[in-house]
KOLGUTI-422952 format. One record per residue: residue number from 1; y, z, x of N, C-alpha, C, O, CB in turn; residue in one letter. Coordinates in Angstrom, 3 decimals, always signed. Each point is the difference from the previous one (the first is absolute). Glycine has a CB too. Layout:
% residues N
+-------+----------+----------+----------+----------+----------+----------+----------+----------+----------+----------+----------+----------+----------+----------+----------+-------+
! marvo !      n.v !      n.w !      n.u !     ca.v !     ca.w !     ca.u !      c.v !      c.w !      c.u !      o.v !      o.w !      o.u !     cb.v !     cb.w !     cb.u ! kemar !
+-------+----------+----------+----------+----------+----------+----------+----------+----------+----------+----------+----------+----------+----------+----------+----------+-------+
!   NUM !        Y !        Z !        X !        Y !        Z !        X !        Y !        Z !        X !        Y !        Z !        X !        Y !        Z !        X !     A !
...
+-------+----------+----------+----------+----------+----------+----------+----------+----------+----------+----------+----------+----------+----------+----------+----------+-------+
This chain:
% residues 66
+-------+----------+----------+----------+----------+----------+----------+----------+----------+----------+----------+----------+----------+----------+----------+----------+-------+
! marvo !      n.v !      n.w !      n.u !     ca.v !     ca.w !     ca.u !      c.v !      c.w !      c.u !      o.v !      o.w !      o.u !     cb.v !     cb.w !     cb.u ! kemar !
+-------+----------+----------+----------+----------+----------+----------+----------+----------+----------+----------+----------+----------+----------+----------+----------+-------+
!     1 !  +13.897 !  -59.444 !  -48.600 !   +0.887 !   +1.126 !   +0.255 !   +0.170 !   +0.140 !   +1.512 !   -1.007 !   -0.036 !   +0.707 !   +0.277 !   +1.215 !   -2.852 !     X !
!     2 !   +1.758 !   -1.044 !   +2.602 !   +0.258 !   +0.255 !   +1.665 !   -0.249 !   +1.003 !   -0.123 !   -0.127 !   +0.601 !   -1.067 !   +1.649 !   -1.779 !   +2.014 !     X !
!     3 !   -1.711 !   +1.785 !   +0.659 !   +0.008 !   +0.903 !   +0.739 !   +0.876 !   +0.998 !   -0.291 !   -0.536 !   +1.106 !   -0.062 !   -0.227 !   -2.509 !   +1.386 !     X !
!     4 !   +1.899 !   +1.377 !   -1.516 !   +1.179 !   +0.660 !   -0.231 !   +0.239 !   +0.907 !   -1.263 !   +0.698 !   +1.014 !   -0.028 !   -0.034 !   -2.872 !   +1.310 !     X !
!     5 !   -1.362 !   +1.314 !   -2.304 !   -0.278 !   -0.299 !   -1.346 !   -1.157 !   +0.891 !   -0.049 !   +0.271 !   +1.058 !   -0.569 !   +0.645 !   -3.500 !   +0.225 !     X !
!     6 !   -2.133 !   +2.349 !   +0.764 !   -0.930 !   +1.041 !   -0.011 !   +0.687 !   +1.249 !   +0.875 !   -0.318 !   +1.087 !   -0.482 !   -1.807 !   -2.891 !   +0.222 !     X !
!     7 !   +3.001 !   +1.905 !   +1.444 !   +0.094 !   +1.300 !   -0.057 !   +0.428 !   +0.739 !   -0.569 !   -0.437 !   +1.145 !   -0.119 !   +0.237 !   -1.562 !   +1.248 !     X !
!     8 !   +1.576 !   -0.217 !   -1.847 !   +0.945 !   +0.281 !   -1.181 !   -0.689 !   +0.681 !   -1.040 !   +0.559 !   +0.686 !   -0.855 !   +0.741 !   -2.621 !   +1.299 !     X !
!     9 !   -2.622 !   +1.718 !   -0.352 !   -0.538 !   +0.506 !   -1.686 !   -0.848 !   +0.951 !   +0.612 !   -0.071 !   +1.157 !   -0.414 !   -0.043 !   -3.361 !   -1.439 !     X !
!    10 !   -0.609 !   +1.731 !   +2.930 !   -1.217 !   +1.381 !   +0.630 !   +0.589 !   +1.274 !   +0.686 !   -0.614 !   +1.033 !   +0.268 !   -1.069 !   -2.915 !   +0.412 !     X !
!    11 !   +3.095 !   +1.579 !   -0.436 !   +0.359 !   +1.162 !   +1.234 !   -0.083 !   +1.116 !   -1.044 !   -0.844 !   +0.892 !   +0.085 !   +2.686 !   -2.110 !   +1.935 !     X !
!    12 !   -0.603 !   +1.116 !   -3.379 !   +0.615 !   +1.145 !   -0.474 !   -1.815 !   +1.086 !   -0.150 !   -0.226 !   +1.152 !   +0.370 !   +3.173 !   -2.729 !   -2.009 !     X !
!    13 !   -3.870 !   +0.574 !   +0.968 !   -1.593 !   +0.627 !   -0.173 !   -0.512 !   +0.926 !   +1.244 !   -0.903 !   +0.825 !   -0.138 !   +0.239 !   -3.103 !   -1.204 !     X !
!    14 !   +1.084 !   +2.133 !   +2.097 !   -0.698 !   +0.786 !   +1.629 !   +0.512 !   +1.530 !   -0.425 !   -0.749 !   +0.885 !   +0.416 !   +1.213 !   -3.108 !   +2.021 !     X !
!    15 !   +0.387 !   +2.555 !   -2.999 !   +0.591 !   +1.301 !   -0.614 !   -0.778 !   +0.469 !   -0.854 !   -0.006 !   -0.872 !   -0.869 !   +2.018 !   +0.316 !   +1.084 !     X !
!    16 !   -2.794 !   +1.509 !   -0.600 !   -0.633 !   +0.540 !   -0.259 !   +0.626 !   +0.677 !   -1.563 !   -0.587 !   +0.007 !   -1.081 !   -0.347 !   -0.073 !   +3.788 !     X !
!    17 !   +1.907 !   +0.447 !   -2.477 !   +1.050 !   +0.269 !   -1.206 !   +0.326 !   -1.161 !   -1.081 !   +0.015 !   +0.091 !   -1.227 !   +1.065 !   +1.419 !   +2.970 !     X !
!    18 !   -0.845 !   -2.532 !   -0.989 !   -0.213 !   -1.060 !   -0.722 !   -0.854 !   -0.558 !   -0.676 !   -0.031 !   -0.373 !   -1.173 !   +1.044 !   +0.355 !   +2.263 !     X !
!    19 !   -1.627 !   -0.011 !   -0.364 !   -1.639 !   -0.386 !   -0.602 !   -0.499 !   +1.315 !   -1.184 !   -0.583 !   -0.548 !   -0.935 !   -0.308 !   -0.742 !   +3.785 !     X !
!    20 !   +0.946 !   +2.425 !   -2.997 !   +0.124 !   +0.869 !   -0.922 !   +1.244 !   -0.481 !   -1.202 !   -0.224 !   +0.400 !   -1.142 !   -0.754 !   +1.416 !   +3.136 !     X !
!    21 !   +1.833 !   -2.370 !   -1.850 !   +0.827 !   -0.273 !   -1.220 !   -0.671 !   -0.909 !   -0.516 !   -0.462 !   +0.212 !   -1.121 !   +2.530 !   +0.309 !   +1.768 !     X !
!    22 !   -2.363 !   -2.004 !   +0.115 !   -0.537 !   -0.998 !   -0.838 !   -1.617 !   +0.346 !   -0.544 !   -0.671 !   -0.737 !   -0.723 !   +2.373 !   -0.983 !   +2.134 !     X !
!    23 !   -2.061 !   +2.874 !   -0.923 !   -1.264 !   -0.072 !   -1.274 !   +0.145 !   +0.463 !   -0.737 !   -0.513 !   -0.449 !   -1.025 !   -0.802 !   +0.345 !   +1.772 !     X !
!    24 !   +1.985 !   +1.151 !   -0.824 !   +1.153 !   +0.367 !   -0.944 !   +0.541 !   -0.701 !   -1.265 !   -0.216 !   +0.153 !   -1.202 !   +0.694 !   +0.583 !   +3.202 !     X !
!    25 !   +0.136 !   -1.382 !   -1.436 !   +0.802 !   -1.311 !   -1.253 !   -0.786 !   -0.958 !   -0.094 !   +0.349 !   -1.013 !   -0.605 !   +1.946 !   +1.126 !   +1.086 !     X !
!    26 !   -3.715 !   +0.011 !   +0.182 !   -1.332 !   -1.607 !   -0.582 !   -0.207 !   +1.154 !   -1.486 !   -0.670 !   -0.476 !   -0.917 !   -1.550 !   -1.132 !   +3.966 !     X !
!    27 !   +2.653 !   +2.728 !   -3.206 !   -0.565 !   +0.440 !   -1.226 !   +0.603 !   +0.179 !   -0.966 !   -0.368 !   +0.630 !   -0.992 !   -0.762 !   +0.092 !   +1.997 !     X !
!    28 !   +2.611 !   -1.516 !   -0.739 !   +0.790 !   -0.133 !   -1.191 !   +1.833 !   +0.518 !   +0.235 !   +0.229 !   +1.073 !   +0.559 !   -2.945 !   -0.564 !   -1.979 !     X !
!    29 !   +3.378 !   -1.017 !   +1.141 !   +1.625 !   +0.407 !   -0.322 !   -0.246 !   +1.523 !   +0.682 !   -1.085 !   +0.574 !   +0.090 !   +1.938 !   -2.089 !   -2.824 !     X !
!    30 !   +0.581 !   +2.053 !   +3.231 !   -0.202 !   +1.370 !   +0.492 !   +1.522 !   +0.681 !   +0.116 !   +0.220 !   -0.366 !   +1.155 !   -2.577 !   -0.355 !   +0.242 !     X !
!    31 !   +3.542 !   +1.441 !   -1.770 !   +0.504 !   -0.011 !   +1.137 !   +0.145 !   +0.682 !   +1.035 !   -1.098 !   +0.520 !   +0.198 !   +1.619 !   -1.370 !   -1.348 !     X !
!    32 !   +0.367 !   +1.242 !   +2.137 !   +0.126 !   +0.058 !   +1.100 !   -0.233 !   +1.446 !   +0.421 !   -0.394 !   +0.285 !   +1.131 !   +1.739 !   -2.300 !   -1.268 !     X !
!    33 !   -1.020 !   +3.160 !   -1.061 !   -0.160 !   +0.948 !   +0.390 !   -1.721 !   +0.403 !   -0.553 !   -0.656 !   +1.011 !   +0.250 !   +3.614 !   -0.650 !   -0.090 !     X !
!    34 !   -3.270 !   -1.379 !   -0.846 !   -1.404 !   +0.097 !   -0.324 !   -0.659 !   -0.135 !   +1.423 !   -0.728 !   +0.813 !   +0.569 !   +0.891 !   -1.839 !   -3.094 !     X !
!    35 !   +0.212 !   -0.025 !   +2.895 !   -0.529 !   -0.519 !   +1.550 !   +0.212 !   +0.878 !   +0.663 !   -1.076 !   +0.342 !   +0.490 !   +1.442 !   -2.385 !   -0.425 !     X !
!    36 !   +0.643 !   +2.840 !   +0.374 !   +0.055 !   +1.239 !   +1.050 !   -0.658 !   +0.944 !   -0.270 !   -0.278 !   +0.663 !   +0.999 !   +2.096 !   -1.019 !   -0.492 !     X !
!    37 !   -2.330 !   +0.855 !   -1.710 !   -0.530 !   +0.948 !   -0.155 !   -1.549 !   +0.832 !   +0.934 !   -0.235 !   +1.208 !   +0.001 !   +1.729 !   -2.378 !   -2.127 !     X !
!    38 !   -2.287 !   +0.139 !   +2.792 !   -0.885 !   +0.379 !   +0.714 !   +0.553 !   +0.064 !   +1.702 !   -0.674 !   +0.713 !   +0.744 !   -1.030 !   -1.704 !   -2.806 !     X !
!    39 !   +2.566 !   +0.468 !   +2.491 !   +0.519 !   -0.039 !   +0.994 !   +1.156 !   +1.169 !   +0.616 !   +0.930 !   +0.051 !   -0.806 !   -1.726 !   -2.357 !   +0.043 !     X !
!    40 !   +0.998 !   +3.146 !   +1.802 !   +0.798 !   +0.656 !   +0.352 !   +1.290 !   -0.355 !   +0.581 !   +0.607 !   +0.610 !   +0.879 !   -2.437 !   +0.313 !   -0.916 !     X !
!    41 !   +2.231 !   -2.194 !   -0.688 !   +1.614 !   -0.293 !   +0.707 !   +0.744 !   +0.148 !   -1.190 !   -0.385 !   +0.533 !   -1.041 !   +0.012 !   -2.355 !   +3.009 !     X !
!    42 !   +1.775 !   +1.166 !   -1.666 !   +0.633 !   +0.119 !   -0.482 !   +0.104 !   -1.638 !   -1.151 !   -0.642 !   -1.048 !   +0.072 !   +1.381 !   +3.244 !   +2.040 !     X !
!    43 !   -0.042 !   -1.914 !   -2.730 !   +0.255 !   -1.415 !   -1.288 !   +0.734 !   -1.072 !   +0.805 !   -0.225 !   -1.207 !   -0.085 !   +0.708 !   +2.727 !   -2.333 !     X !
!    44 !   +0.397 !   -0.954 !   +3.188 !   +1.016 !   -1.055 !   +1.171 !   -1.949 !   -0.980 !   +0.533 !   -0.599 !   -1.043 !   -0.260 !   +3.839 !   +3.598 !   +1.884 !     X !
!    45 !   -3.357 !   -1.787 !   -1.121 !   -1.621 !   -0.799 !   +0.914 !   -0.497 !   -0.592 !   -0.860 !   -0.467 !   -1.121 !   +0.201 !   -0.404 !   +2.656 !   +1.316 !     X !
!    46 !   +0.843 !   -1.036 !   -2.518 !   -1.429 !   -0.977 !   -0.797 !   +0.904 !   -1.105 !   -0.011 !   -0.319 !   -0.910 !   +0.765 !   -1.379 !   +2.488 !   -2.634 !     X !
!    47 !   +2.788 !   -1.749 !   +1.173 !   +1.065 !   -1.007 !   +0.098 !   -0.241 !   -0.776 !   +0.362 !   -0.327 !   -0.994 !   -0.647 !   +1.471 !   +1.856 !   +0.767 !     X !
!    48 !   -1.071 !   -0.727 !   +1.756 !   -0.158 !   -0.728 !   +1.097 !   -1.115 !   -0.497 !   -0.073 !   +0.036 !   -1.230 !   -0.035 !   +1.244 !   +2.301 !   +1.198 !     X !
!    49 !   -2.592 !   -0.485 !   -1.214 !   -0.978 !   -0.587 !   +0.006 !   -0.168 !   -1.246 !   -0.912 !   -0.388 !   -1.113 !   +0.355 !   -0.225 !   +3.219 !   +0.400 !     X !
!    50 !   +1.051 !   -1.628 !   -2.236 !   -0.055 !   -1.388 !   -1.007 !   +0.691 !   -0.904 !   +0.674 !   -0.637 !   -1.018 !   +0.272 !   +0.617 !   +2.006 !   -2.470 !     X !
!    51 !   +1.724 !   -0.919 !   +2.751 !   -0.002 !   -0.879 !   +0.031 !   -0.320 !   -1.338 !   +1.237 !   +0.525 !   -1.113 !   +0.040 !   +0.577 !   +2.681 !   -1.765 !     X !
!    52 !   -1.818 !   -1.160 !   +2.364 !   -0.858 !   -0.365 !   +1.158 !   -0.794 !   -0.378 !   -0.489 !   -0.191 !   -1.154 !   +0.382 !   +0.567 !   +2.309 !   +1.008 !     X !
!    53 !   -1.265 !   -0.760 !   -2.323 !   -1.097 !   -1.050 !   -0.987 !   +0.736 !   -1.150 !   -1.216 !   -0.506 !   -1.020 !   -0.467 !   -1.333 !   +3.397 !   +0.593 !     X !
!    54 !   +3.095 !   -1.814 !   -0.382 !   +1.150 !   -0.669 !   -0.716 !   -0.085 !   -1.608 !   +1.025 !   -0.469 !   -1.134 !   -0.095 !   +2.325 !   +3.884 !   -0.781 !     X !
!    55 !   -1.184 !   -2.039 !   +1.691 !   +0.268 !   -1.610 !   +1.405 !   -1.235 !   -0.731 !   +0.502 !   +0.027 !   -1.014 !   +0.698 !   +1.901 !   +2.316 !   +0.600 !     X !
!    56 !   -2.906 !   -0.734 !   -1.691 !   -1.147 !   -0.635 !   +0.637 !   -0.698 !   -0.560 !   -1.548 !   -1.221 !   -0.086 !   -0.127 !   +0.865 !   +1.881 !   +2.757 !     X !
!    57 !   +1.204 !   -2.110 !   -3.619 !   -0.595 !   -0.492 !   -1.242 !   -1.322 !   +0.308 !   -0.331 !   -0.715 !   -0.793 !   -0.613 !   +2.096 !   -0.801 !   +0.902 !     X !
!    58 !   -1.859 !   +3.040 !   +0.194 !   -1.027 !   +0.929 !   -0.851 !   +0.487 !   +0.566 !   -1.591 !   -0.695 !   -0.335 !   -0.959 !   -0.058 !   +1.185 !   +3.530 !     X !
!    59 !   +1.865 !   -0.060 !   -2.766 !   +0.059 !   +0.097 !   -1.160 !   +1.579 !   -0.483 !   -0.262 !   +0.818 !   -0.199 !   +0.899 !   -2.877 !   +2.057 !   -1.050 !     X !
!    60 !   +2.345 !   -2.027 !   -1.519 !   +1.205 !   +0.297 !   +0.000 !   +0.553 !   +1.068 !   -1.080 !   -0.720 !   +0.568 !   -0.822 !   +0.740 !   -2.805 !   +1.832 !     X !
!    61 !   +0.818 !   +2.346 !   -0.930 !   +0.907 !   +1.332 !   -0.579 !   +0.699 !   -0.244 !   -1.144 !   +0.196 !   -1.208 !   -0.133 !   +0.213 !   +1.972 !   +2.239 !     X !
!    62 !   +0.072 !   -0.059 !   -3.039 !   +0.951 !   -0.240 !   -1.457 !   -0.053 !   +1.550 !   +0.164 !   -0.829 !   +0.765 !   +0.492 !   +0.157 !   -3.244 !   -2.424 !     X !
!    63 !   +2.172 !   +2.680 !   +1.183 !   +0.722 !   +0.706 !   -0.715 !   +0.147 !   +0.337 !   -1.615 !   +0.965 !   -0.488 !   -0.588 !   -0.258 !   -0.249 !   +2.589 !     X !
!    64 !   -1.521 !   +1.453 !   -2.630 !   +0.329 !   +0.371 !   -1.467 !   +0.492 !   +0.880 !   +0.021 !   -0.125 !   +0.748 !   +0.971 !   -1.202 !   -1.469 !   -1.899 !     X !
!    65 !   +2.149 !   +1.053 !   -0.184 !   +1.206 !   +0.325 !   -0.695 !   -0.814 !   +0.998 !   -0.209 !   -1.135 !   -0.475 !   +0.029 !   +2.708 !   -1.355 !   -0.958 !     X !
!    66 !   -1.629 !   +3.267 !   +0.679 !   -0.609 !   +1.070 !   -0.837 !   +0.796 !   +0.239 !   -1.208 !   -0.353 !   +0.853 !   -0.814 !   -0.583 !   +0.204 !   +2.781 !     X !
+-------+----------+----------+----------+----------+----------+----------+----------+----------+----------+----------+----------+----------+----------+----------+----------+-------+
């Protein structure tokens, strides 16, 4: 793995918020407003945050139909 490649995956982790989602979802499917629920932002942010762990191929995302 390059250099480039490890920061790609370690940076989004230095976030603290981040790192709170993915232990989060090590405990199973969630969604998003499940995920915001301990946090004081807004749903736009958490967003952002996934998808910053999205781009850094930490998690990925789907859409079901309710």
């Amino acid at each position: 793995m390059t250099p480039e490649r490890l920061d790609a995956a370690f940076s989004p982790l230095a976030d603290p918020t981040r790192r709170a989602i993915l232990a989060r979802l090590a405990l199973g499917e969630t969604t998003v407003n499940e995920l915001a629920e301990p946090f004081d932002m807004s749903l736009p942010n958490i967003s952002k945050h996934l998808k910053v762990l999205e781009g850094a191929g930490l998690i990925s995302r789907s859409r079901d139909a309710q």
